[in-house]
C-alpha positions in Angstrom: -8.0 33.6 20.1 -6.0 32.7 17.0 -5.4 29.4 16.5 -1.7 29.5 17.5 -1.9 30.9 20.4 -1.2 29.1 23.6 -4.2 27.8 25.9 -3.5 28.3 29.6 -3.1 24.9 31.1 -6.2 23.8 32.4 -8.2 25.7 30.2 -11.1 24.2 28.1 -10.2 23.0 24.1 -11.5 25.3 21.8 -14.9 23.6 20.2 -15.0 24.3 16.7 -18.0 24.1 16.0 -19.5 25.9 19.4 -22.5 27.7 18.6 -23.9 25.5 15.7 -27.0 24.5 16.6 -28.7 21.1 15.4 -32.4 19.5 15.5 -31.5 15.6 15.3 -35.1 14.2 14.2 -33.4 10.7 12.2 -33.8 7.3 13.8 -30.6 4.6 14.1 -27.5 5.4 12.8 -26.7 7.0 9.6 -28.3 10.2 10.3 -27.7 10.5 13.9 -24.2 9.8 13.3 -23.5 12.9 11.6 -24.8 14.8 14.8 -22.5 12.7 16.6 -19.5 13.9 14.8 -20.9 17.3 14.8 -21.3 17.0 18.6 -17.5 15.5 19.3 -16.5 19.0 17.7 -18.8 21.6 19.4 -21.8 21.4 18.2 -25.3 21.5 20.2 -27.0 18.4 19.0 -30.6 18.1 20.2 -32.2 14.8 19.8 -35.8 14.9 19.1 -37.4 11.4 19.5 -41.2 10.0 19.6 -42.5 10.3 23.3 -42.7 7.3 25.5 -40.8 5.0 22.7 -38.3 6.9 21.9 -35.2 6.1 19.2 -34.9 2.1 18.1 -31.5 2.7 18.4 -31.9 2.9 22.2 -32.6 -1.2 22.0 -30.5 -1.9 19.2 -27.2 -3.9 20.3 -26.4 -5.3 23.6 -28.3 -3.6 26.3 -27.2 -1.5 29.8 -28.4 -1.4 33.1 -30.7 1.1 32.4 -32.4 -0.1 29.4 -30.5 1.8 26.6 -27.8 0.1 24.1 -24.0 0.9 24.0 -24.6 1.9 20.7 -26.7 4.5 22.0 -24.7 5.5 24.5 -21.8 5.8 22.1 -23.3 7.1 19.5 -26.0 9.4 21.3 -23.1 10.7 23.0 -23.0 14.9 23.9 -26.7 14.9 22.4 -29.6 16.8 24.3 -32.3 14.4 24.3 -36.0 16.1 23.9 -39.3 14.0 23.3 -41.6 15.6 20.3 -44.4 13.8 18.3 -44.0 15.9 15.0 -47.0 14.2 13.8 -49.5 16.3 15.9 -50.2 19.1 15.0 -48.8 21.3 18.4 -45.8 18.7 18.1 -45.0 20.3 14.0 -45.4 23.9 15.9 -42.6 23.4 18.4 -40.8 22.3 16.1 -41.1 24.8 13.4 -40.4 27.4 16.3 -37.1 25.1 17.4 -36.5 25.5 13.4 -36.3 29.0 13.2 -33.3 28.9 16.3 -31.5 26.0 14.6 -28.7 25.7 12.0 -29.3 22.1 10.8 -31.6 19.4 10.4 -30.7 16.1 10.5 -33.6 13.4 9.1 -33.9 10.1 7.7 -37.2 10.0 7.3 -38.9 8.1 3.7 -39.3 10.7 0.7 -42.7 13.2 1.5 -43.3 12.2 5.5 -41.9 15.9 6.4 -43.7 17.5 3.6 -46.9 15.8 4.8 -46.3 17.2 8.5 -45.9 20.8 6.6 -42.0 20.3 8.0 -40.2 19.5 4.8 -37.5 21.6 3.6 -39.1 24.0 1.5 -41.8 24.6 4.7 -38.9 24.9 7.0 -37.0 27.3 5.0 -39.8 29.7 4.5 -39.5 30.5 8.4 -35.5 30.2 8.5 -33.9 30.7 5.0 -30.4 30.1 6.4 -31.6 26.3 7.6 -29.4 23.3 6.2 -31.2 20.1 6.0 -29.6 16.4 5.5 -31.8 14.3 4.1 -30.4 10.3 4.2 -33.0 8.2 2.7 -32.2 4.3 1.2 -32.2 5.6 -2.9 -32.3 9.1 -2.1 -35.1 11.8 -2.9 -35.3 10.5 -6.6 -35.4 8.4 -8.6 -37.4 5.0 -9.1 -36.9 3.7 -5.8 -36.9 6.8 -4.0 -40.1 5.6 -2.0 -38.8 1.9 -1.1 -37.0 1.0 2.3 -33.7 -0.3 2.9 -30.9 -0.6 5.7 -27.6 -0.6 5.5 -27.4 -4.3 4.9 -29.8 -3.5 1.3 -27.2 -0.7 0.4 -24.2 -2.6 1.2 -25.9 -5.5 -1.7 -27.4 -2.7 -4.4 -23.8 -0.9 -3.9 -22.3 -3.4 -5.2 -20.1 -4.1 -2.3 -21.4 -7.3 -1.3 -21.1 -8.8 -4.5 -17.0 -8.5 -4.1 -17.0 -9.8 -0.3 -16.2 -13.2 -0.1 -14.3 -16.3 -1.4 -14.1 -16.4 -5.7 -16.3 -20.2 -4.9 -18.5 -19.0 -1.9 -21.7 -17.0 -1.3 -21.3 -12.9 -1.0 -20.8 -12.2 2.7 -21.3 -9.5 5.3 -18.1 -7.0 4.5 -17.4 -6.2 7.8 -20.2 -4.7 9.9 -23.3 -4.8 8.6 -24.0 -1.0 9.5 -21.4 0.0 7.5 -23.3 1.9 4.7 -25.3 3.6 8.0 -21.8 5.2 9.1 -20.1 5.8 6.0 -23.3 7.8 5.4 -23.0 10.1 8.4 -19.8 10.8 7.2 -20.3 12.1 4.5 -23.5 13.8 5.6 -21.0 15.3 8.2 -18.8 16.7 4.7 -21.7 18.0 3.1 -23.6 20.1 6.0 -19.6 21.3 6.6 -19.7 22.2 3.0 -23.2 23.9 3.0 -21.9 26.5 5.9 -18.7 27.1 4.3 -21.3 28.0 1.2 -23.9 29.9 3.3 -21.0 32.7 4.6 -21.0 33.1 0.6 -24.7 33.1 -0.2 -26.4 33.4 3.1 -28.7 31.1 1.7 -29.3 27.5 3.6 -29.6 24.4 1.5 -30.4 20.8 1.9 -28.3 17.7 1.4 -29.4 14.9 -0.7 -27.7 11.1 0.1 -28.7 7.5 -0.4 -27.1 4.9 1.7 -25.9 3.2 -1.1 -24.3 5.6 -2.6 -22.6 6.6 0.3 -20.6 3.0 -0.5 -20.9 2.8 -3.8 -18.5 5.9 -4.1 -15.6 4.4 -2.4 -15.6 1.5 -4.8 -12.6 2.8 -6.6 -12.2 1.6 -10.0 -15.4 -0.9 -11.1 -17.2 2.0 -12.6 -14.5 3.3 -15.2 -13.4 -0.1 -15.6 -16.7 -1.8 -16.4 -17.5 1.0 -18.9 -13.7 1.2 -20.6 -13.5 -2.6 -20.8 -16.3 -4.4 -19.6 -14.8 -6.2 -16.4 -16.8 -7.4 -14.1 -14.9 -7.4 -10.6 -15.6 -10.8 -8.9 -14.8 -11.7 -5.2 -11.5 -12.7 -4.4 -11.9 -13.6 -1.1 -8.7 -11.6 1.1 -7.0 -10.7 -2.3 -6.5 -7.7 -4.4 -7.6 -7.4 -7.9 -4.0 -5.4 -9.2 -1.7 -5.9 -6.6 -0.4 -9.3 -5.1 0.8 -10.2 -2.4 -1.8 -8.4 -0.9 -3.5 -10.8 1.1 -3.8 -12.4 4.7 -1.5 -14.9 5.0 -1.6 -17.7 8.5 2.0 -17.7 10.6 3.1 -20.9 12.1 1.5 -20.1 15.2 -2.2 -20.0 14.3 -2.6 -15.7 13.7 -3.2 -14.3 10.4 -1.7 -11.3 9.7 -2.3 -8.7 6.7 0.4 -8.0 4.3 0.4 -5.4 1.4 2.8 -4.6 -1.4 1.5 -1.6 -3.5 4.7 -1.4 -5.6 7.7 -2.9 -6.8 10.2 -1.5 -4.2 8.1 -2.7 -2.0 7.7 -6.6 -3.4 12.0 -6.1 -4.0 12.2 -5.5 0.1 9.7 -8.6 0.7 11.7 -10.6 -1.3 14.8 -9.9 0.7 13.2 -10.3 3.6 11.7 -14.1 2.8 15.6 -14.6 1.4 14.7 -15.0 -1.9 15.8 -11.5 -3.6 15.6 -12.8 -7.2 11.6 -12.8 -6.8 12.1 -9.1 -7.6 13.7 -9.8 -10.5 11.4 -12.4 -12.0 8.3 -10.2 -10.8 9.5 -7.1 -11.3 6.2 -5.4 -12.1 2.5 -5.7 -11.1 1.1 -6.9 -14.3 4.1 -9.5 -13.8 3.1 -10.3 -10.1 -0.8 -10.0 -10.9 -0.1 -12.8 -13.8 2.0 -15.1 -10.8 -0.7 -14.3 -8.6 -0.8 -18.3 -7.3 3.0 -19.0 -7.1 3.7 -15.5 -5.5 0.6 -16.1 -2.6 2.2 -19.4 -2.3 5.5 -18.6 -1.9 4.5 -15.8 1.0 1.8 -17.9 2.7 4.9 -21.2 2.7 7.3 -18.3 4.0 4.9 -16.6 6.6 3.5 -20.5 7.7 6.6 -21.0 8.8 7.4 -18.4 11.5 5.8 -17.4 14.4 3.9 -14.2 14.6 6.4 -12.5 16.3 8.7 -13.1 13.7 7.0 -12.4 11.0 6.0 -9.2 12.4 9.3 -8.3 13.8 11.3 -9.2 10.6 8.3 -7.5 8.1 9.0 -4.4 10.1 12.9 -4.2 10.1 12.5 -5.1 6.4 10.2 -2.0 5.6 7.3 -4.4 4.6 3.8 -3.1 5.7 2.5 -6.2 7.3 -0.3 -6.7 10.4 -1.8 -8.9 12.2 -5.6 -9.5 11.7 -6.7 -7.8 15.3 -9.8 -8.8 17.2 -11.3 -6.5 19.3 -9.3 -8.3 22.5 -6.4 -8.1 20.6 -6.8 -4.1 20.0 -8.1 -3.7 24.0 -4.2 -5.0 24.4 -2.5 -3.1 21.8 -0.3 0.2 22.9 -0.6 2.0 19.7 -4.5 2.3 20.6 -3.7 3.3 24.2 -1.0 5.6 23.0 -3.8 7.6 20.6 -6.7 7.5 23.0 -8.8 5.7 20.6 -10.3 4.1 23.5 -12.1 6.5 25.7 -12.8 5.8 29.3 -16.1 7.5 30.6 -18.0 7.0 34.3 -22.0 7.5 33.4 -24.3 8.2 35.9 -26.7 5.4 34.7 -24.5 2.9 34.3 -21.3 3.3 35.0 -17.5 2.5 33.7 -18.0 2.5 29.9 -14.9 2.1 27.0 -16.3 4.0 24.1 -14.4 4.9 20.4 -12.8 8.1 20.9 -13.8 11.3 17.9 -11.9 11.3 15.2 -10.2 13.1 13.6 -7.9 14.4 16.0 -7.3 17.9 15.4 -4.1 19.8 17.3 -6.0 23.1 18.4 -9.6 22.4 18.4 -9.7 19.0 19.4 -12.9 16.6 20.0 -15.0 17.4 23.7 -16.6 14.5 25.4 -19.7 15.7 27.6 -21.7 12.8 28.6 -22.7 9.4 27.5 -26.3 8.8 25.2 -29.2 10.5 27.3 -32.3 9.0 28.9 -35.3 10.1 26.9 -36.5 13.3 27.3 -34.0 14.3 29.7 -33.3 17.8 28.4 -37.0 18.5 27.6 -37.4 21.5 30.3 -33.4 22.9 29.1 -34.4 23.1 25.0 -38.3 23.8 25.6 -38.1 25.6 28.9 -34.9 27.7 28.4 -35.1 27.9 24.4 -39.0 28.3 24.0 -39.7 29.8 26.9 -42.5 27.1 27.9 -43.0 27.0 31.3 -43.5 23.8 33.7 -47.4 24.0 33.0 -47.2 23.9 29.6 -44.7 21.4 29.4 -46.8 19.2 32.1 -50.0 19.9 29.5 -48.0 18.9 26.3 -46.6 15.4 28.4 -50.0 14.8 29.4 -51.7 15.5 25.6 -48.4 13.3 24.5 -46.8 15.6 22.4 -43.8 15.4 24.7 
């Protein structure tokens, strides 16, 4: 089907990435993640976790009725779910033969625990030579530190992120969640095994993908590299503020919210201006080295104008103004916002094991090939006879003599 042609109505999405298969063997988030974005669009995601333990993420967060998180359930989402202890030696064969089927590896583990196994990437593609393989480590493969551990917490601090999150007079903070470094990670371990497939239809060769958590953050840091090395500035926290735009802050309204406000550019300060009555702000800031130097008296004047209007107001007369302005949403507040109902970003499942569950709906949202939702995080092992059985061909005694040796 081309991709403008008309679906019948009724008819199944198109999944874009049907048919790409992927051996999930990473622990928590950052690595998993990326098979759950791979999995929203398509692909077949097989969890592979240690037998009778399984994944810590399945007790990490608040926990269900049956034993497992909602962030597994959320994030384990549309995964098969197979139990595998790649440490023994019949555990490494099932998995090399799963290898030679599969598309991508997914694994977190530290720098050399796959090559000791005889399953690291250069074992691996001897018996599959088209096999990606991300590889999401703390520092990476190299370097120094390669061997040390770290979360996304440690990435978040040797980033440099956490140094800039917090009041100017106050401690460096959490900068929002404090698995962060865990997701941005996945993300861009999603771009990068998306990248190696667009390069293997050119080469036919596989590859394997090399991140570090904290580089995974320290790359959206926008300008504190160039500008350290050009000039020598050292970016210090600011606490809500910006360090080359103002007003660009959270500001409180009269009735207790805080809302965000943000003007990039002049024509946008000129329409604030108006707005607050007071037009000939624009005139006396008219630029953003101008506003940047007024920084105090500017956030003054805004926080005075917005601390003196309700939040309705100051929403209502921000908007009709042109100004981009928000209010600082808690999660109650976004449960009761329509632009969230209106997008779906709040997806309403019934699970077998425990029930009604609200989980963040895929993004992004793409018009002909859209994200699938199957099912909710698995129990453990539940797809062992479907991947062993149907894709191995091991029948119910062998699987009954690999539970019982614990290999499964």
């Amino acid at each position: 089907m081309q991709a403008n042609e008309t679906r019948e109505e009724g008819a199944q999405p198109l999944e874009a990435l049907a048919g790409l298969r992927v051996l999930d063997i990473a622990t928590f988030v950052a690595a998993p993640f990326c098979g759950t974005i791979l999995a929203d669009f398509g692909a077949e995601v097989i969890k592979i976790e240690q037998p009778g333990a399984g994944d810590s993420l399945r007790q990490f967060g608040t926990p269900t009725e049956c034993g497992d998180s909602l962030v597994w359930m959320s994030e384990s989402r549309n995964k098969k779910t197979v139990t595998l202890d790649l440490r023994t030696p019949e555990g490494a064969a099932i998995f090399r033969r799963l290898a030679t089927q599969a598309d991508v590896v997914l694994e977190n583990f530290r720098p050399g625990t796959l090559e000791k196994w005889g399953l690291g990437y250069e074992d691996l593609k001897a018996l599959n030579p088209r096999l990606i393989m991300l590889r999401i480590t703390a520092y990476g493969q190299t370097g120094p530190k390669r061997n040390e551990p770290g979360f996304a917490r440690i990435a978040h601090a040797f980033s440099g992120l956490s140094d800039l999150a917090g009041e100017a007079d106050g401690p460096p903070v959490v900068p929002g969640s404090t698995s962060m470094a865990d997701y941005v990670s996945g993300m861009w371990g999603a771009i990068g095994i998306l990248t190696a497939l667009r390069a293997l239809e050119k080469t036919g060769e596989g590859q394997y993908i090399d991140i570090g958590l904290y580089e995974s953050v320290f790359r959206l840091l926008d300008e504190i590299a160039p500008a350290y090395a050009k000039f020598g500035v050292v970016r210090r926290r600011m606490g809500a503020d910006t360090i080359n735009v103002v007003p660009h802050s959270h500001y409180q309204t009269a009735s207790g919210e805080w809302v965000a406000l943000a003007c990039t550019n002049d024509r946008m300060f000129a329409r604030l201006a108006e707005v607050m009555g007071r037009p000939e702000l624009a005139t006396e800031y008219p630029s953003s080295t101008a506003r940047v130097a007024g920084r105090e008296r500017i956030n003054g004047l805004v926080g005075e104008w917005i601390g003196r209007h309700p939040l309705a107001q100051v929403l209502a007369l921000t908007r009709e103004g042109g100004v981009p302005c928000a209010q600082v949403y808690s999660i109650a507040d976004i449960f009761a916002d329509p632009q969230y109902a209106a997008r779906g970003n709040l997806m309403e499942v019934d699970d077998p094991r425990v029930g009604h569950l609200v989980l963040p709906a895929a993004v992004p949202h793409l018009s002909a090939t859209p994200a699938t939702f199957k099912h909710a995080g698995r129990a453990l092992g539940a797809d062992n006879r479907d991947v062993l059985g149907g894709l191995l061909g091991l029948d119910d005694g062998e699987l009954a003599a690999l539970a019982n040796a614990g290999v499964i």
